[in-house]
C-alpha positions in Angstrom: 3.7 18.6 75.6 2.7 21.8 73.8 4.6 22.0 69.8 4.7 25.4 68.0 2.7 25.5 64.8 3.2 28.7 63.9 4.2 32.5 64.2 1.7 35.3 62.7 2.2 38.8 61.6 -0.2 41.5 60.1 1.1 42.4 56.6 -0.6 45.1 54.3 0.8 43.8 51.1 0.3 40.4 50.4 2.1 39.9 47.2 5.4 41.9 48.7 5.7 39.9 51.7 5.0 36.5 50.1 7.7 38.0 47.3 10.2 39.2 50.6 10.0 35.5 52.7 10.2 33.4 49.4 13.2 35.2 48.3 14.6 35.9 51.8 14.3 32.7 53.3 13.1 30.1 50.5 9.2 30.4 52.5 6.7 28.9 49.9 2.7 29.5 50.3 1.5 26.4 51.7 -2.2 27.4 51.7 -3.9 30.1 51.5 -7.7 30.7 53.1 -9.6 34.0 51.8 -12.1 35.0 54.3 -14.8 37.8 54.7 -12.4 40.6 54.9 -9.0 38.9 55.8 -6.7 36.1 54.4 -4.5 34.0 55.9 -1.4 33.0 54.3 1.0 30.4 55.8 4.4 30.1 54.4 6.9 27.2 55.1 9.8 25.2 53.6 10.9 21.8 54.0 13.2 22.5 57.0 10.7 23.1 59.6 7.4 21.9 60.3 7.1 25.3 61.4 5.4 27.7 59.5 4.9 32.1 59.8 1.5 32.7 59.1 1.0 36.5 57.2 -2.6 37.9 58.0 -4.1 40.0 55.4 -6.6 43.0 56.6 -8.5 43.5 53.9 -9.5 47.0 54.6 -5.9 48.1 55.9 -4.1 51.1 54.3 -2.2 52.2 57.0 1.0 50.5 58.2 0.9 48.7 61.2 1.9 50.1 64.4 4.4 47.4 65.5 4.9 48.9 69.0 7.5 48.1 71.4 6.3 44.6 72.0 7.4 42.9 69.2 11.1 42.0 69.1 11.6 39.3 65.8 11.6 36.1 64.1 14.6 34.6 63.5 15.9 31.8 61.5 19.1 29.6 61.7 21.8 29.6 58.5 24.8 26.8 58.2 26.6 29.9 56.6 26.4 33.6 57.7 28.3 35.1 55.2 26.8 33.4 52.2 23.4 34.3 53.7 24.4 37.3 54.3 25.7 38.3 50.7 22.5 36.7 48.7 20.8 39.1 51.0 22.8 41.2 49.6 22.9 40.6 46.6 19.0 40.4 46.7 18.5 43.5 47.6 16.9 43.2 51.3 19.3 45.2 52.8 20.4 42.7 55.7 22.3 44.6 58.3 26.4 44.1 59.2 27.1 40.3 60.5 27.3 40.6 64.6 29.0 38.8 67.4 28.0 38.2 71.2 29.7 35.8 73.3 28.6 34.8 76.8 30.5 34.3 80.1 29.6 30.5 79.3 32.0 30.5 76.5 28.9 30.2 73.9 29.1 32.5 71.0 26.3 33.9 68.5 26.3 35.2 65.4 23.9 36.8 63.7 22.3 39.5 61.5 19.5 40.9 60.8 17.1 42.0 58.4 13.8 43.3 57.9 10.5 42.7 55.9 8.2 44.9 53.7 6.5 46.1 56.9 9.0 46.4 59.5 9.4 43.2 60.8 12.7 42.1 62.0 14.3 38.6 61.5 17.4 37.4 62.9 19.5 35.2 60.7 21.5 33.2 63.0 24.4 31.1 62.5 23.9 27.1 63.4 25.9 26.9 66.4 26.0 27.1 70.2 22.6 26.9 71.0 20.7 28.1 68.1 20.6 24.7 65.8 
């Protein structure tokens, strides 16, 4: 049976993301690998083996062209509304708390919020399915 390891993303500013995820979502750099031209940086806490690795172009200026492919990350809270207003409060500019319920009687809620370079997370609420 196959386990995820990891999520990666292209990032021009290594310092600002690390800066974003840490403060965002409590991600701490747990290594770090400089290569000819690129780094690798993988964050993680100690609430998932999980971790989001940032890859660091070394000759990128531009931004990265995220396309239509990409949808988000997202990440599970105990409490939306705290979450939400340390966001806040943070700075990060999270977007308004959402709702959608299913014909199953499940209900999500989330927001979202994005990185340094576009990327969008969705902060979850544990419940339903999303533990």
């Amino acid at each position: 049976m196959a386990k995820l390891i990891h999520s990666m993303i292209r990032v021009r500013d290594e310092a600002r993301s690390v800066d974003f995820y840490a403060r965002a979502f409590a991600l701490a750099v747990a290594d770090r690998l400089a290569f000819d031209g690129f780094t690798l940086i993988y964050l993680s806490n100690p609430e998932s083996g999980f971790e989001l690795e940032l890859t660091v172009n070394g000759d990128r200026s531009e931004p990265y062209d995220l396309g239509d492919g990409y949808g988000h990350l997202a990440v599970g809270v105990d409490d939306l509304e705290a979450e939400h207003a340390r966001l806040a409060a943070e700075n990060l500019s999270p977007q308004p708390i959402r709702e959608l319920a299913h014909a199953s009687g499940g209900k999500a809620r989330f927001f979202f919020v994005s990185d340094p370079d576009g990327y969008r997370i969705e902060v979850l609420e544990r419940s339903w399915r999303f533990r």
